[in-house]
N, C-alpha and C positions, 0 to 999 in steps of 0.2 A: 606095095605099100600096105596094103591091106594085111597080107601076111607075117609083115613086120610090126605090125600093131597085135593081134594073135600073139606073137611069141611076148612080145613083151607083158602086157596083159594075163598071160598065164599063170605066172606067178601069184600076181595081185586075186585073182582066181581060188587059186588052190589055197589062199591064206584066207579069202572071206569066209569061204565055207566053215570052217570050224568056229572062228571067230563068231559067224552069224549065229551057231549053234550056243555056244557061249552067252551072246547078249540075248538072246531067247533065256537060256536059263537063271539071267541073272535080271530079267523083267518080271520073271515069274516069282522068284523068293523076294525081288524090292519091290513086289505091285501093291501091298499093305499102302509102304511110306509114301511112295508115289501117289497114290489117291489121297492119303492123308494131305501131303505138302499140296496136290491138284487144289485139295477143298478149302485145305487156308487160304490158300492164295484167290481162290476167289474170292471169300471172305473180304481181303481186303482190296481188291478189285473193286468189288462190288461198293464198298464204303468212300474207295475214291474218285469209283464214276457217283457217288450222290453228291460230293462236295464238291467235283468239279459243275454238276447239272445246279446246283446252288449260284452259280457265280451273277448271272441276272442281281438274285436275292442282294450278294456282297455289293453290286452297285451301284444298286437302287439304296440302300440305307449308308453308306458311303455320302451319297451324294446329297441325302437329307441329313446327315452331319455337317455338311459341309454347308448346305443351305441355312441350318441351323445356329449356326457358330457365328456366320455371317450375317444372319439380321438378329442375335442378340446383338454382335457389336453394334449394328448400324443404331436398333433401339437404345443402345446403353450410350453411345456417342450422342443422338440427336435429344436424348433426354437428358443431359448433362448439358446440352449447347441453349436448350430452351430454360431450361432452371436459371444457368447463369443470365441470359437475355432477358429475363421477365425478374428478377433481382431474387426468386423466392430460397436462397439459400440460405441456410443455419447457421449465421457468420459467429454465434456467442457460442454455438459446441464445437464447432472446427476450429475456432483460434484458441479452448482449452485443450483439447488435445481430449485424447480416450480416457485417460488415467483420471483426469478431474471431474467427465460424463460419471466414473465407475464410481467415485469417493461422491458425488451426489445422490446418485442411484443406493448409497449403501445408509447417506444420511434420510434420504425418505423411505428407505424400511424401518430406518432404526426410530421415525416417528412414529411410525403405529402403534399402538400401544394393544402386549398382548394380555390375555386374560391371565387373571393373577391364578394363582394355586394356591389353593385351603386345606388345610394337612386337617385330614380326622382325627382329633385329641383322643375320641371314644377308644378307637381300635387300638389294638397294641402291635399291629403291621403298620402300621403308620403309612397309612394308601393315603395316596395323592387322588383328589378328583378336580375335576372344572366347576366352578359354582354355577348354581343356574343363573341363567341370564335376567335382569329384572325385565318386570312388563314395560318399564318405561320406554326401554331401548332398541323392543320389539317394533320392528315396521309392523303397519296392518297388514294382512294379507289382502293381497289386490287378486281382479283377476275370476278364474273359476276355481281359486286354491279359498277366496273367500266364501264360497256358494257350499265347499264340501266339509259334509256332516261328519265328523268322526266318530267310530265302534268302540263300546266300551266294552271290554270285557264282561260277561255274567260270570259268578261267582257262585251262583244261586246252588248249585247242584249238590 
């Protein structure tokens, strides 16, 4: 049996030899790309052993998402169950709707009344400036804004 294994085998023999000679020569002129394609491939090895060593990290902030999400609503449900139970709801803007909140909102800007503008007659660029404010309309200064002494420029020099 043994000898019948020998013959057969022989063959397979006589053809590695050259062939091993071959992939020796053909290790040695692709050992560049080899090391190259080795070192990327760690590269990325390496970036997807950190993201998989990450995974603790992905469940832990998962899960305070999730705890998150879950007591706004509970807050946002039990703060709309107590409003309504304690009567304190806004029944005069909810039954105008948003559009007649915005058209009030746009009449009490339009009451403020802004500072007028005084066109310089002198100049011939016709600058626009703010008039000064009168002292009447001045609040006093309250506070340590009332305590502090203002510098006046010297001119003297």
């Amino acid at each position: 049996v043994s000898f019948l294994g020998r013959i057969l085998i022989f063959p397979l023999r006589l053809v590695s030899i050259p062939l091993s000679y071959l992939l020796s020569a053909l290790r040695i002129v692709f050992a560049p790309a080899i090391y190259l394609v080795a070192y990327i491939t760690s590269w990325f090895r390496a970036i997807f052993d950190f993201i998989i060593a990450l995974q603790p990290l992905y469940t832990f902030l998962a899960t305070a998402a999730a705890v998150g999400i879950f007591a706004g609503f509970t807050l946002a449900t039990s703060s709309s169950v107590i409003t309504s139970y304690l009567g304190m709801q806004d029944n005069g803007s909810t039954s105008q709707g948003p559009r007649s909140r915005a058209s009030q909102g746009k009449k009490s800007l339009s009451s403020f009344s802004t500072p007028s503008l005084k066109d310089d007659s002198s100049s011939n660029e016709g600058e626009w400036y703010w008039p000064d404010p009168s002292p009447s309309r001045r609040r006093p200064a309250t506070g340590l804004l009332s305590q502090t002494i203002l510098e006046e420029e010297d001119d003297s020099d």
